[in-house]
N, C-alpha and C positions, 0 to 999 in steps of 0.2 A: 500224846499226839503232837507231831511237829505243828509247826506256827503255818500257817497257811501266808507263802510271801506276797510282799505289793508288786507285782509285774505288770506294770503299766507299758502299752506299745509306745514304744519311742518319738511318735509321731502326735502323741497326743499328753505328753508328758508337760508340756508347758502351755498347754491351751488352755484358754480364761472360758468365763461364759460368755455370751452371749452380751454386748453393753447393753441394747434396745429392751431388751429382758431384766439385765438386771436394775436399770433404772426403774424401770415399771414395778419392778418388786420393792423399790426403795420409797416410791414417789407413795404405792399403797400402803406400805409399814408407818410412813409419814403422817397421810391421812389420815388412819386409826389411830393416830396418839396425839389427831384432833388437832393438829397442823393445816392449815390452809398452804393447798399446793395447787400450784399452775402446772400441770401435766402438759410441757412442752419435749419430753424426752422420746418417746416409742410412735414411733413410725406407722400407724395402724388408721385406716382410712374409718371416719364416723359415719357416716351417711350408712343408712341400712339396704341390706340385699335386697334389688326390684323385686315387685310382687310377684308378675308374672313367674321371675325364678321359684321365689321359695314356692308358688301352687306347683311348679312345676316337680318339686321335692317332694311335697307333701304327697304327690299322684304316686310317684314312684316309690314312695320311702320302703315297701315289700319287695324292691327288687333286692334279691339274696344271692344273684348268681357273681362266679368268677366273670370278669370281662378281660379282653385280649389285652397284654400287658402292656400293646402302645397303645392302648384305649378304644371305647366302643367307637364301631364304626360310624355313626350319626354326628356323633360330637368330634371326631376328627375331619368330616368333611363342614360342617358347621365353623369349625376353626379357621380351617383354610381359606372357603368364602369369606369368613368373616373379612380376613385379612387382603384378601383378594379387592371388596368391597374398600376396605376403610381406607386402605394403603397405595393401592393400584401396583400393588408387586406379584410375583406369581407363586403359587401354594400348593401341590399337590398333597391331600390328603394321604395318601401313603407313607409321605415324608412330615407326617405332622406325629409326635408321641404324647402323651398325657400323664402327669404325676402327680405325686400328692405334695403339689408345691410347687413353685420353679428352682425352689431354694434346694428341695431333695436333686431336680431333675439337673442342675450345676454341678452340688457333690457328684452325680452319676459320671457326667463329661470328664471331669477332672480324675477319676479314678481310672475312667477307659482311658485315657490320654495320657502319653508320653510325653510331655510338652513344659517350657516353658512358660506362665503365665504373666502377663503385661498386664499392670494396671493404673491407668491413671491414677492420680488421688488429688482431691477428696473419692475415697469410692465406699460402698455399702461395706458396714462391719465384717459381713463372711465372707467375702471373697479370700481375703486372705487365708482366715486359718482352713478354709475348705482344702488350697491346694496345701497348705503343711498339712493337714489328714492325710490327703492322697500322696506328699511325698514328692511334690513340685515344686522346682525355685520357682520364686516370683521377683518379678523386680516393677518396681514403685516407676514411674515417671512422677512429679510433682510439679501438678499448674498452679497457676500464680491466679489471685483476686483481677490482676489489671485483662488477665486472658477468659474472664468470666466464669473462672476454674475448669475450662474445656482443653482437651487434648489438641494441640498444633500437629499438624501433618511435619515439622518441621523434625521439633521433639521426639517423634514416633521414627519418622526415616531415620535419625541422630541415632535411636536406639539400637533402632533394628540394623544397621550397616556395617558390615565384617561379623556380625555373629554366625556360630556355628550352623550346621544346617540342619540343629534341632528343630521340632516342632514349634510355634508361637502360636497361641492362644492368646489375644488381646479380649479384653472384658470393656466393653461401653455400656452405658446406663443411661439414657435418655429419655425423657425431663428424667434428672437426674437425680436419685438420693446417694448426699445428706443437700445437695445445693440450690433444688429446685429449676435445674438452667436446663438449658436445650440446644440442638446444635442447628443450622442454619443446612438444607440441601446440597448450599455450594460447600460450606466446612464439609460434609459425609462426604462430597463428592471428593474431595482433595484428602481426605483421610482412606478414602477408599482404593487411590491412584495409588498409594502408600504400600497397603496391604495387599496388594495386586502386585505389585512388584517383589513384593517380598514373599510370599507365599504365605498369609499369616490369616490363620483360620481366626475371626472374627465372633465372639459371641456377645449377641448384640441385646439387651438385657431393658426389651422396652414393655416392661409390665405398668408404664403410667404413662404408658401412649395415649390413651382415650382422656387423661387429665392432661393432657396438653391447654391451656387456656384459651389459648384461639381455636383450639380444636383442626390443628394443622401438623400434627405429626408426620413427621417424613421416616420410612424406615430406611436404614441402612442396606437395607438387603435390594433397595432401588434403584442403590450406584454400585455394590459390593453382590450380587444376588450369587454366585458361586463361591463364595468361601464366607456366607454369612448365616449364622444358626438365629432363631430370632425367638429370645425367651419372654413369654408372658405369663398370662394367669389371671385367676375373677379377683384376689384380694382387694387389689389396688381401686383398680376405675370400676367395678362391682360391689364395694363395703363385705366379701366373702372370703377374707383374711381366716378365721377357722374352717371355713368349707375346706381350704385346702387342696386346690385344684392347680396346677401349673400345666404349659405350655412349650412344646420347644416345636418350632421348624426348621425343616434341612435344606440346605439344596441335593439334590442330586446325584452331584460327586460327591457329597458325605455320605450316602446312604450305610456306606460300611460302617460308620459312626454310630447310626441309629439300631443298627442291628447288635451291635457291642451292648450298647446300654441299656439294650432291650433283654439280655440276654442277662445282666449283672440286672438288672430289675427283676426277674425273675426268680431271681435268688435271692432280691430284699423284699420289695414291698409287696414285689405279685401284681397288685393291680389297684388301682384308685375305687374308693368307692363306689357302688353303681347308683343308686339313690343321685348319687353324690354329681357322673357324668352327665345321667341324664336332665341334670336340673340344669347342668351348666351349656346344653346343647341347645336350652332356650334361651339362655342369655347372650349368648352369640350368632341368637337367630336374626334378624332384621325384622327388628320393631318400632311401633309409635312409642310405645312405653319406654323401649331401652330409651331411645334417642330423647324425649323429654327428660329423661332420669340424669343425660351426659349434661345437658344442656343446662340445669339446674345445680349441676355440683360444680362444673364452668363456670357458673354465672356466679355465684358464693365465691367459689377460691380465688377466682382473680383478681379481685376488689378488695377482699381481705388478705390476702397476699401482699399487694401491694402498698396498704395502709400499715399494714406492722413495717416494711421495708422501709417507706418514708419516715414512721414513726423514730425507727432507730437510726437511720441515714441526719434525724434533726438531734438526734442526743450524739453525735459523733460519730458512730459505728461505723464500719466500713460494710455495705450490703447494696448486692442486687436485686433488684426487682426478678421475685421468681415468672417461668414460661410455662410453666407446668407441675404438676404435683401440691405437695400442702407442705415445702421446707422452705426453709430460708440458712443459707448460709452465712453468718453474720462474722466478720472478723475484728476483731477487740483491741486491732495492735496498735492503734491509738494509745491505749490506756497502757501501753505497755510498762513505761516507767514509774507513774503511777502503782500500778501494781506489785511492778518487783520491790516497791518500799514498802508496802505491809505483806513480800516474802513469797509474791505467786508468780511463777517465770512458767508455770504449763500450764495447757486448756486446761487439763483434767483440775487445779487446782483452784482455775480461775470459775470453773463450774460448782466445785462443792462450794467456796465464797460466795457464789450470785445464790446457791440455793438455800445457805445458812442464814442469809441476811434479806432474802425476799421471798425465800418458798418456791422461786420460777427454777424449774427443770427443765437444761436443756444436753445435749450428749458433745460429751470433748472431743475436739477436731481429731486427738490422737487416735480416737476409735475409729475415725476413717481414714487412717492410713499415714497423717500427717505428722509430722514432725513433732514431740512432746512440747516443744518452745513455741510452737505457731497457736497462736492466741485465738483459734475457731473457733464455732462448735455448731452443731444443728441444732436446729428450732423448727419441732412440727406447731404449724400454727392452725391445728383444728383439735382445738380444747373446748368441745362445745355439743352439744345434743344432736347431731345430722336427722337422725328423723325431724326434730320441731326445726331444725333451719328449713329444710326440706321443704318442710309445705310452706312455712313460711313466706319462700320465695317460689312457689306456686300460686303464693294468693296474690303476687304483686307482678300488675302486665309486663312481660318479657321487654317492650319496647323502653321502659325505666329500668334507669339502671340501681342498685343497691349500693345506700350509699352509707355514710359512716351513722346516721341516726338508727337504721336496719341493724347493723353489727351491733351498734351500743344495746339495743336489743336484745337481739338474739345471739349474742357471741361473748355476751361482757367478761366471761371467765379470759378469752384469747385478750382483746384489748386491754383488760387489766395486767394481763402477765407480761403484755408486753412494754405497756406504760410503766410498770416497774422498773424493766430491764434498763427503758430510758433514763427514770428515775435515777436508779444504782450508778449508771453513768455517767450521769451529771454531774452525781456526789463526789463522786472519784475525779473529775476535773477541777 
């Protein structure tokens, strides 16, 4: 019998896994051989799925049937309100589809699309290899720490002027992962002016719009609303990261888009769990409970946010106070010279160091796009129980704010790992 050959598609020939995964798999192999590790590397929100949702699963969990492959129709007009409500942009249900993930419903765009893809960096692990699956160039822009790591409308016009009259797909992510930052109405509006000009279909990647810290998220599709797709999903500002549920809205003139990927969804996944929609059609309904529930992981992450930022900002580190999300972008180029004398010139190297000699995990800046020499990396700073913080800061009046005696508290795993980081720091100075 001949040898059965390795014929791997060309496209996926040099694709790694996953960093956010394989950390998480490193951080737990670590644990079990009874290592003390500060799990600051995977990206995964703590706080648990609102009650309300999961009764809302538990009722339905017997629904067995196929549902329509852009999703049932209660939870896509739920969506649309939703955002109608939160945002004050406009949403036709029609123009809303539903995935298992937003992460599947991007590969889907990227494979329907012809296009070149734009991506700032710092930007999330898969965007990239998404469009090398689909067979897309991509080209990097790279923001600077002094530009709060946000995309310049300057940068962007720079890019896009004299290119061909290929497609452009630009990827935004706001509050953003790995950086935690957020962009300002008047930056979307001069970014928008940009895209408008240029014809460049925008997909605008705001699945931690509701962890905005102030809870003033602007969407893009409120200055851009014709060439802006707007992807969400429960993981994030829901703790339903395994539920598995994503979001995309179209405008209009895209509808041919949605119909494309509706059509290559039918030939992958078929259709999102139904248990699964109809749990998520309560969480997007207008509630007292959802809105206590936002209010409570806002009240948490921004005070602890902002105490890891200062923490490191006194040990040297270069770092913004995050606007949104649970990351902090910390840059190390301080210690640069330092470093390169015990032999480390990349993130990646300067992170296996910090987790060899203190146990803190956190993900190398080159996994978001960056330059192997740029001394990044991200830092999820919720290492810690979200259900017991949760009520925790239920039992304390909303009018008080949470302050570093709380965290010592209820968070000491995150304060200790990032007291380390400081620590490590210092030593190296």
């Amino acid at each position: 019998m001949p040898a059965i050959p390795e014929s791997l598609s060309p496209s996926i020939q040099n694709l790694g896994s996953s960093p956010t995964l394989e950390i998480n798999e490193l951080t737990a192999q670590m644990e079990r051989e009874g290592r003390r590790v500060f799990r600051f590397g995977l990206g995964e929100s703590p706080f648990p799925v609102p009650a309300a949702a999961v009764k809302s699963l538990e009722k339905h969990a017997s629904a067995n049937a196929y549902l329509p492959v852009a999703g049932e129709a209660t939870l896509r007009k739920a969506v649309a309100d939703f955002h109608i409500r939160r945002y004050n942009i406009e949403a036709d249900p029609d123009l809303v589809m539903i995935g298992p993930g937003s992460k599947q419903l991007m590969f889907l765009l990227q494979l329907c699309l012809e296009c070149e893809v734009i991506l700032p960096t710092p930007c999330w692990v898969s965007y990239a290899p998404q469009a090398a699956i689909a067979g897309l160039n991509t080209t990097l822009i790279h923001t600077a720490y002094e530009e709060k790591w946000r995309l310049t409308p300057e940068k962007l016009d720079e890019q896009l002027s004299g290119k061909n009259p290929q497609a452009q797909l630009l990827i935004l992510n706001f509050p953003g992962n790995p950086d935690g930052l957020t962009y300002s109405s008047d930056e979307l509006k001069a970014l928008a002016e940009v895209c408008r000009r240029h014809g460049v279909i925008v997909l605008s990647d705001e699945i931690y719009a509701e962890l905005h810290h102030a809870g003033e998220h602007v969407s893009m599709a409120r200055h851009y609303p014709e060439g802006t797709i707007i992807a969400s999903g429960l993981s994030k500002w829901c703790g339903a990261g395994g539920w598995r549920l994503g979001t995309f809205i179209f405008p209009p003139v895209l509808k041919w888009l949605l119909k494309a990927m509706c059509k290559v969804a039918s030939q992958s996944h078929s259709t999102v769990a139904a248990p699964i929609q109809f749990a998520a059609a309560e969480a997007y309904s207008a509630s007292d409970e959802i809105e206590d529930y936002l209010r409570h992981c806002r009240r948490i992450l921004k005070p602890l946010g902002n105490w890891c930022a200062e923490t490191l900002s006194a040990a040297g580190v270069r770092v913004h106070k995050p606007t949104g999300a649970f990351y902090l972008y910390p840059d190390f180029s301080p210690f640069r010279e330092v470093l390169k004398a015990r032999g480390v010139t990349t993130s990646k190297q300067m992170c296996e160091l910090l987790l060899e000699e203190t146990g803190v995990a956190i993900l190398a800046g080159e996994a978001f796009c960056r330059p192997e020499d740029d001394l990044t990396a991200r830092l999820t700073y919720v290492n810690f129980d979200g259900t017991a913080v949760l009520q925790a800061s239920r039992e304390v009046p909303l009018e008080q704010e949470l302050d570093e005696r709380f965290f010592r508290q209820q968070t000491p795993n995150t304060l200790a790992g990032v007291e380390a980081i400081a620590e490590w720091c210092q030593d190296l100075a």
